[in-house]
C-alpha positions in Angstrom: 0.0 0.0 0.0 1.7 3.4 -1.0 2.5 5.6 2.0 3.0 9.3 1.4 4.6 10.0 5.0 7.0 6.8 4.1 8.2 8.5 0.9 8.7 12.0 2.3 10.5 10.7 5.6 13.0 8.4 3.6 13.6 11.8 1.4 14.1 13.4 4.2 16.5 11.1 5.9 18.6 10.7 2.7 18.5 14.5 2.4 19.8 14.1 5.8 22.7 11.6 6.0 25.7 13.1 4.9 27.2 9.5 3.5 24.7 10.5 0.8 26.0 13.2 -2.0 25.2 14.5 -4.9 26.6 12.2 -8.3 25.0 11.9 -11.9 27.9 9.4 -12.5 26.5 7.1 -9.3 23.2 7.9 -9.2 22.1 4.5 -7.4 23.3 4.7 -4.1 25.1 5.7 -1.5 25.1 8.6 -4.0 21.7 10.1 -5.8 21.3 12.7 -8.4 17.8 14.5 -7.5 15.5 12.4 -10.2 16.8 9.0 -8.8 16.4 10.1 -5.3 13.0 10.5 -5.5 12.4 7.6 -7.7 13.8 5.7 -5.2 11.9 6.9 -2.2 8.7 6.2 -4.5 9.8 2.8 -4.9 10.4 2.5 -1.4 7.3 3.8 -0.2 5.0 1.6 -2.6 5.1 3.5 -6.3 6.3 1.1 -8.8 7.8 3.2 -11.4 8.3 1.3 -14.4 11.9 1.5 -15.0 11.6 5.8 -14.9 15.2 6.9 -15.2 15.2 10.4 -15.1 12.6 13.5 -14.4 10.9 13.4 -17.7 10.0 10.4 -16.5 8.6 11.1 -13.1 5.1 12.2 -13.9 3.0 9.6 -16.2 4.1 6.8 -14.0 2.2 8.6 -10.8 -0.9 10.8 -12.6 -1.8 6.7 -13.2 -1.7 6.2 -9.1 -3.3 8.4 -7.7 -1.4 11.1 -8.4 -2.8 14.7 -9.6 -0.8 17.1 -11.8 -1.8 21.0 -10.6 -0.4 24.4 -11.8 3.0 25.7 -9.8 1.0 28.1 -8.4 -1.0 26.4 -6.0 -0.1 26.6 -2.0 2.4 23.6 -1.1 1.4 20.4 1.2 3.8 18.0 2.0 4.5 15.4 0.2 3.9 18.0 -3.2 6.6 17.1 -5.7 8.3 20.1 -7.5 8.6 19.4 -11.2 10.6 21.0 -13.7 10.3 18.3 -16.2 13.6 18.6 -17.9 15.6 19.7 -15.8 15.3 19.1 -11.6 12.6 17.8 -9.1 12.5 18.2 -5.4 9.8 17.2 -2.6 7.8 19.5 -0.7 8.4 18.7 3.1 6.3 21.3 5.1 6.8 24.3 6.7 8.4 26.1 3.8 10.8 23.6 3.3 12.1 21.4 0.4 14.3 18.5 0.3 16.0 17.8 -3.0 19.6 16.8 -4.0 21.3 19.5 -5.9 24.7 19.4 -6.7 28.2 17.7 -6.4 31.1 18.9 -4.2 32.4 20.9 -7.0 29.5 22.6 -8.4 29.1 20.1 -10.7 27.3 17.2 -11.9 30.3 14.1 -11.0 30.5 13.9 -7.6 34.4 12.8 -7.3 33.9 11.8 -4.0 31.0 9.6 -2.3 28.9 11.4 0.4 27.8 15.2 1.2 31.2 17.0 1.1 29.6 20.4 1.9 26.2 20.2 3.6 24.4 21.3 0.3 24.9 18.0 -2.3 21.9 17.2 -0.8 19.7 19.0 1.7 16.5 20.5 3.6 16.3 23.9 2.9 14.1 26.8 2.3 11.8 26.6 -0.3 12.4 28.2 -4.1 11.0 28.4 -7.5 13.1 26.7 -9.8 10.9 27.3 -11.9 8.4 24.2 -11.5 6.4 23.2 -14.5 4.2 21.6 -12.1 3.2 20.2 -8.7 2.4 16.0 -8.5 0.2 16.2 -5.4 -1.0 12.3 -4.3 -4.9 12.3 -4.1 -5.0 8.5 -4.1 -7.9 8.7 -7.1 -6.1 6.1 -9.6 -6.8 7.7 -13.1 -7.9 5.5 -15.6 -5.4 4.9 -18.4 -8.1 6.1 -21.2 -7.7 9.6 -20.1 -7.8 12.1 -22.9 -7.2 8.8 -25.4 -8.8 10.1 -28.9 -8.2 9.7 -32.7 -8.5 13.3 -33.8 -8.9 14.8 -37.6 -8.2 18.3 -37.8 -10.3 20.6 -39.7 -10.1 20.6 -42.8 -7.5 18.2 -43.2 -7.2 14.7 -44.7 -5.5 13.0 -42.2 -5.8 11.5 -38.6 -3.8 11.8 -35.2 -4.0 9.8 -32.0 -3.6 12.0 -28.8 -2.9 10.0 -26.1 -3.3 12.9 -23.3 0.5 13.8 -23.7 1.5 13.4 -26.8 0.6 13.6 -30.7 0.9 10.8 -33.1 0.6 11.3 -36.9 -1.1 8.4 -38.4 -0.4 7.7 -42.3 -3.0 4.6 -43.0 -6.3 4.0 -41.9 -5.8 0.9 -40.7 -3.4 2.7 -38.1 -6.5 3.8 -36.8 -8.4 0.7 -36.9 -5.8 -1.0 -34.8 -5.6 1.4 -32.3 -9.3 1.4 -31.7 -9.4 -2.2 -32.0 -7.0 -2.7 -29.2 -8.3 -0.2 -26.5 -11.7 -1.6 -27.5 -9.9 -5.1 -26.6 -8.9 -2.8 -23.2 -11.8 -0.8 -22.4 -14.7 -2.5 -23.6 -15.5 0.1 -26.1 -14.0 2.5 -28.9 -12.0 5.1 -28.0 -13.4 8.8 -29.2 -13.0 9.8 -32.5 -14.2 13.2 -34.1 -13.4 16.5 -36.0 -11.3 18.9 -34.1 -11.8 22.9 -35.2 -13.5 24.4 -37.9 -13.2 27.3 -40.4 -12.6 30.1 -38.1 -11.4 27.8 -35.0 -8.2 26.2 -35.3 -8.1 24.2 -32.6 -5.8 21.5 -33.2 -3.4 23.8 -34.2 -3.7 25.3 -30.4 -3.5 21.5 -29.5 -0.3 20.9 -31.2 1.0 24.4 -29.8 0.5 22.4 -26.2 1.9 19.0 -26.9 3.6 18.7 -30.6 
C-alpha cells in the first residue's frame, strides 16, 4: 500500500545523512542525483515506477496512481513534488521547506567523491522556485489509463492523429486507426473517441499541437 509520510521521511533522511551526495555518474546509491532520489523513495514507499530513469519520466508513471498534476502556483502540502520536467525535481516537506539533492562537491554534476562533502549536495532547505512546470500532489484517485485517449482529424485536413493525453501521433494509414481502436476496445470495452477537431474560423488543433507537438 503506497505511503506518502514513508516516501517523504526516507527523502528526508537521505536529504539528511551526509554519507549521501550528490553524483549523476553514481546515481544508485550511497550517492543520488535529484530524479533517482526520488524515484527511489517512491519505490520505497509503494510507487512502482516502471523503470523511470530520469525527471521526464517522473510524472506519467504517478498521474496513473493516484497522483494529480496541478499548476506551480497552487499553495504547497507536504508530500507535493516540485517538477521542472527537464531539468530538476524536489519534494515538498512542510513548513516552507524542500528537500532535494542539488549538486556535487564541485558545483558540478560528477561527484568525485562519495557522500555530502559540503552540507548542500543534498539537503533540507528553504523553499524556491526553480521554476516548476508543475506540482504532482498524491490524491489517491487512480486515473484511468483512457484519459484524454482520442483519434483526432483536424479541420479541414485529410489525415488522422491519436492524442494519447501527452502526446501527438501522426497516423499515415487507416488501418493505423483501426488497430488502435481495436486494441483499446480489446482494453476498455468500447471505442475510443473519434471526431473533427476545429472548424473554419477555430483552429483548434493547431492550439493542441501548440501544447503538446
Amino acid at each position: 500500500m503506497p505511503d506518502l509520510e514513508k516516501f517523504v521521511s526516507i527523502m528526508e533522511n537521505l536529504c539528511g545523512d551526509d554519507s549521501h551526495g550528490y553524483s549523476q555518474y553514481h546515481r544508485y546509491g550511497p550517492d543520488y542525483d535529484c530524479s533517482s532520489a526520488v524515484i527511489y523513495a517512491l519505490e520505497q514507499a509503494g510507487w512502482p515506477m516502471n523503470g523511470a530513469l530520469t525527471t521526464d519520466h517522473i510524472r506519467a508513471p504517478l498521474v496513473a496512481q493516484g497522483w494529480a498534476w496541478l499548476p506551480p502556483s497552487i499553495p504547497k502540502e507536504r508530500g507535493d513534488i516540485l517538477l521542472a520536467e527537464e531539468y530538476h525535481v524536489a519534494v515538498y516537506v512542510g513548513a516552507g521547506l524542500l528537500a532535494e539533492f542539488a549538486i556535487d562537491e564541485n558545483g558540478g554534476i560528477a561527484g568525485a567523491q562519495p557522500g555530502d562533502q559540503t552540507g548542500t549536495e543534498a539537503y533540507i532547505h528553504e523553499y524556491y522556485d526553480y521554476p516548476w512546470d508543475g506540482v504532482l500532489r498524491y490524491t489517491g484517485k487512480e486515473r484511468s489509463v483512457e484519459f484524454m485517449h482520442a483519434i483526432i482529424q483536424p479541420y479541414g485536413k485529410n489525415y488522422m492523429v491519436y492524442f494519447n493525453g501527452e502526446r501527438i501521433f501522426y497516423l499515415s494509414h487507416p488501418d493505423q486507426v483501426e488497430v488502435l481502436q481495436m486494441i483499446f476496445e480489446k482494453c476498455h470495452g468500447k471505442r475510443m473517441p473519434q471526431f473533427v477537431l476545429g472548424a473554419a474560423d477555430a483552429p483548434w488543433f493547431t492550439r493542441l499541437r501548440e501544447v503538446f507537438g
